[in-house]
C-alpha positions as a Markdown table, in Angstrom:
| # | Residue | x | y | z |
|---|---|---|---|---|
| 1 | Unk | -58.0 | -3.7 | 1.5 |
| 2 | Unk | -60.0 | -6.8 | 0.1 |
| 3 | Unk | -61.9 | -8.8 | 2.6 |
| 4 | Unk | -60.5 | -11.9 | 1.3 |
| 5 | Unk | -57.7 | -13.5 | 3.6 |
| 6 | Unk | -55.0 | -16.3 | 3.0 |
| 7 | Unk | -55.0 | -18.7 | 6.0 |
| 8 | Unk | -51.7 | -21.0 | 6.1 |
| 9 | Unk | -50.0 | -23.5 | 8.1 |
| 10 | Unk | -53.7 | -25.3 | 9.3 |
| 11 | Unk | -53.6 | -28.2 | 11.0 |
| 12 | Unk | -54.2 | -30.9 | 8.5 |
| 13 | Unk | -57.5 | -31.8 | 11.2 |
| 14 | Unk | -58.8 | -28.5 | 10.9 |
| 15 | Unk | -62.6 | -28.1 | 9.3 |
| 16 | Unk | -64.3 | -25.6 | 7.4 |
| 17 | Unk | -66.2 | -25.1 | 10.2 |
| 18 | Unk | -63.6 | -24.6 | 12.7 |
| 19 | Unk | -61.8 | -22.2 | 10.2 |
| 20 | Unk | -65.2 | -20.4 | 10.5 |
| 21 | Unk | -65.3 | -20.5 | 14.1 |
| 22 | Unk | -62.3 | -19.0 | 14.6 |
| 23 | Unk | -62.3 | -16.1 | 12.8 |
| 24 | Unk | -66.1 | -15.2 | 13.7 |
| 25 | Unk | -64.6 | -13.7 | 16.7 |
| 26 | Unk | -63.0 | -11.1 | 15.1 |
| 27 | Unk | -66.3 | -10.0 | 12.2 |
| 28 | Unk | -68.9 | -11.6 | 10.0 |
| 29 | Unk | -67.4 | -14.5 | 8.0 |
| 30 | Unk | -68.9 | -15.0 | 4.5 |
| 31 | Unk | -67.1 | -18.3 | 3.8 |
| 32 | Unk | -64.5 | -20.7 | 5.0 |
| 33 | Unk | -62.9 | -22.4 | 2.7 |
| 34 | Unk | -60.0 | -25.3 | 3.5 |
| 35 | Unk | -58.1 | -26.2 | 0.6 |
| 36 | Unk | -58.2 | -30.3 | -0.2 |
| 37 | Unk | -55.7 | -32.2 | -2.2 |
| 38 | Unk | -58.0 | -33.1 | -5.3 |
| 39 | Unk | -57.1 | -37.1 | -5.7 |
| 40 | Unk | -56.3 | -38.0 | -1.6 |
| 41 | Unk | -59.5 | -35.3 | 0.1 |
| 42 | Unk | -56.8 | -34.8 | 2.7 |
| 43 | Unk | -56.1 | -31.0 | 3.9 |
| 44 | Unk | -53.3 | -29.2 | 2.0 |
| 45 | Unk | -52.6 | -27.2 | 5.5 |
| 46 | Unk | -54.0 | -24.1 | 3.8 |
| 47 | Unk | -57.8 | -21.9 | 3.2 |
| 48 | Unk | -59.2 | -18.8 | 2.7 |
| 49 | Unk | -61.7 | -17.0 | 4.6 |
| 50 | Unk | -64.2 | -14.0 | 3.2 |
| 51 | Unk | -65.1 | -11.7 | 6.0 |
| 52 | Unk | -68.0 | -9.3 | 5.2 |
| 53 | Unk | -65.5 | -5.9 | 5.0 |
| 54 | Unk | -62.3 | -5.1 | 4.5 |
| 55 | Unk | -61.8 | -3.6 | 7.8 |
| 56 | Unk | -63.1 | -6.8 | 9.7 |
| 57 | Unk | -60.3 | -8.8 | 6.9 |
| 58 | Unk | -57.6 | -6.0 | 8.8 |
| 59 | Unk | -58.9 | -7.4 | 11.9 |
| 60 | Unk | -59.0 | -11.1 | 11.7 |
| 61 | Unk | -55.2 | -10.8 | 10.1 |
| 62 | Unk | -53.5 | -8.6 | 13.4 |
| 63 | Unk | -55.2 | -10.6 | 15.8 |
| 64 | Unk | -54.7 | -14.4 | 14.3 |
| 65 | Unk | -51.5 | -13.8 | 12.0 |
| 66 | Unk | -48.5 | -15.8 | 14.2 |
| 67 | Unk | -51.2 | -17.2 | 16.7 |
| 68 | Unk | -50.8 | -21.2 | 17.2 |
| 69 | Unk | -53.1 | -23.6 | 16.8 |
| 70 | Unk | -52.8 | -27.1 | 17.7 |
| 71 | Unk | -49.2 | -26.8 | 17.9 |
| 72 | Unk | -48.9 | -24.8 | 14.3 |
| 73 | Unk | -48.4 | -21.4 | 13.6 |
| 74 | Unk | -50.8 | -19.2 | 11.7 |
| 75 | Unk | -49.7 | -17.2 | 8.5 |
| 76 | Unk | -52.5 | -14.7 | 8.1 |
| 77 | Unk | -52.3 | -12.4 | 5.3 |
| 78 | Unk | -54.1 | -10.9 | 2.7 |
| 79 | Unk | -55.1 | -13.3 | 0.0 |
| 80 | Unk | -53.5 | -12.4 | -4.0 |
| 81 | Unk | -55.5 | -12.6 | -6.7 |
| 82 | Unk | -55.1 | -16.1 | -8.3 |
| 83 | Unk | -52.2 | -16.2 | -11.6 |
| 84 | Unk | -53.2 | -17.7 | -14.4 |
| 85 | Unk | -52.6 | -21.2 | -14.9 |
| 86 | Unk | -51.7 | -21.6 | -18.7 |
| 87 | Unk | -49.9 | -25.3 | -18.4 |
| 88 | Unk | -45.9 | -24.0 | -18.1 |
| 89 | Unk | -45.6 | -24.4 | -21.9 |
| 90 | Unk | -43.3 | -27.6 | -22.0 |
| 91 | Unk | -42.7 | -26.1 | -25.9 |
| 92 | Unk | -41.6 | -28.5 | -28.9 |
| 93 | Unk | -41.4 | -32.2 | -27.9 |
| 94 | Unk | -38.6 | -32.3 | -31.2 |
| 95 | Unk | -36.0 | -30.2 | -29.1 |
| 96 | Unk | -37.2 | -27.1 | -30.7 |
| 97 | Unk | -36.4 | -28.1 | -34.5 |
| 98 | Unk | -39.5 | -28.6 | -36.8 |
| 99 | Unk | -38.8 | -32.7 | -37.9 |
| 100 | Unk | -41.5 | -32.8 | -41.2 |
């Protein structure tokens, strides 16, 4: 298991600092990280956390996965490995016929 964990449906208030807070109780937290929109700075509801193992990851996920917090419910999972991010490929502009 990877000691990397998804944390979703934050409270658009939360910190990084809380994030941290929270799941120190459960191991040794390596980061905290709450996702931000990149124009507005506001939360996106969503972070990941690093714990120091795996098995402290396993943890932090049975005990806070469902839990609420301010009035929101915690989706605590295992976090994927990011896709790539090639654009979508919007194709031809010309509708796919070569126009020389």
């Amino acid at each position: 298991m990877s000691n990397k964990v998804y944390v979703g449906g934050l409270p658009y208030s939360v910190t990084e600092g809380q994030l941290q807070e929270i799941f120190a109780a459960h191991g040794t937290v390596e980061s905290a990280r709450v996702i931000a929109d990149k124009f507005t700075g506001q939360s996106r509801g969503f972070g990941f956390v690093e714990m120091s193992s795996g098995g402290e990851a396993q943890k932090a996920i049975q005990a806070l996965n469902g839990t609420q917090l301010e009035g929101r419910t915690l989706v605590v999972n295992e976090a994927k490995p990011m896709g790539s991010r090639d654009g979508g490929g919007r194709g031809n502009s010309s509708g796919g016929r070569n126009r020389w």
